[in-house]
N, C-alpha and C positions, 0 to 999 in steps of 0.2 A: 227284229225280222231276219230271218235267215236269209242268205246269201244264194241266189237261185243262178248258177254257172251257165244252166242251158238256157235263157232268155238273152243271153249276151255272146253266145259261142257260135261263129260262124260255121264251125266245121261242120261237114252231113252227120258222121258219131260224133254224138257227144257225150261225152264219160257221166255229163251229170243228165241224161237222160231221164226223165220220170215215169217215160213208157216202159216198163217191167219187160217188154219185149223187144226193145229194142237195137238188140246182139242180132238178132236175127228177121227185122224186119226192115232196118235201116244202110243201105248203100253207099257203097264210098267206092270211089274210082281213084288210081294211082293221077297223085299229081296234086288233088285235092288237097285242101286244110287239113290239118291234124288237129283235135279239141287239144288246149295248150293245160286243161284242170291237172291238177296237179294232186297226188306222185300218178305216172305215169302206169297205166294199165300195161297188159301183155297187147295189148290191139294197137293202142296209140304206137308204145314201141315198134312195132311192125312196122306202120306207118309212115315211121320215118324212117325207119332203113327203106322203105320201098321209095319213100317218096326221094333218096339219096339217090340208088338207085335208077331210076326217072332223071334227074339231071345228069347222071354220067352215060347214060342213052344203054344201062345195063338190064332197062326192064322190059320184059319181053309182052306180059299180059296189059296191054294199056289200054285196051277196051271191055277188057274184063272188072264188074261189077265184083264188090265183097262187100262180107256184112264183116261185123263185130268178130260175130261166133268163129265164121271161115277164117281172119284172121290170127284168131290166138287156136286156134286147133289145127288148122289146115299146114301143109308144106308149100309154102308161096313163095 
């Protein structure tokens, strides 16, 4: 039986998403979980620079909603 990531992932993205749309239909707010799946997408990495970010009180958008997509394309 295969190994199913996103039954078990707290984070809002989850890298093992099954939803095909999911880059673009799923929200994450700075501060949030990061999915921990492993090797780390271009999103997750964002993730934690923002969510690094967030603890040093250096992040400015912290009511601002992102998906997937805005993170690995977007200037955040």
């Amino acid at each position: 039986m295969k190994y199913e990531h996103n039954l078990n992932c707290n984070a809002p993205i989850c890298a093992g998403d099954p939803n095909p749309n999911y880059k673009k239909e799923v929200v994450w707010y700075a501060g949030e979980e990061v999915c921990e799946m492993k090797s780390y997408t271009k999103f997750q990495k964002k993730q934690v620079v923002i969510n690094k970010e967030m603890k040093s009180g250096h992040f400015r958008h912290t009511e601002e909603a992102f998906n997937a997509f805005d993170l690995e394309n977007r200037s955040i």
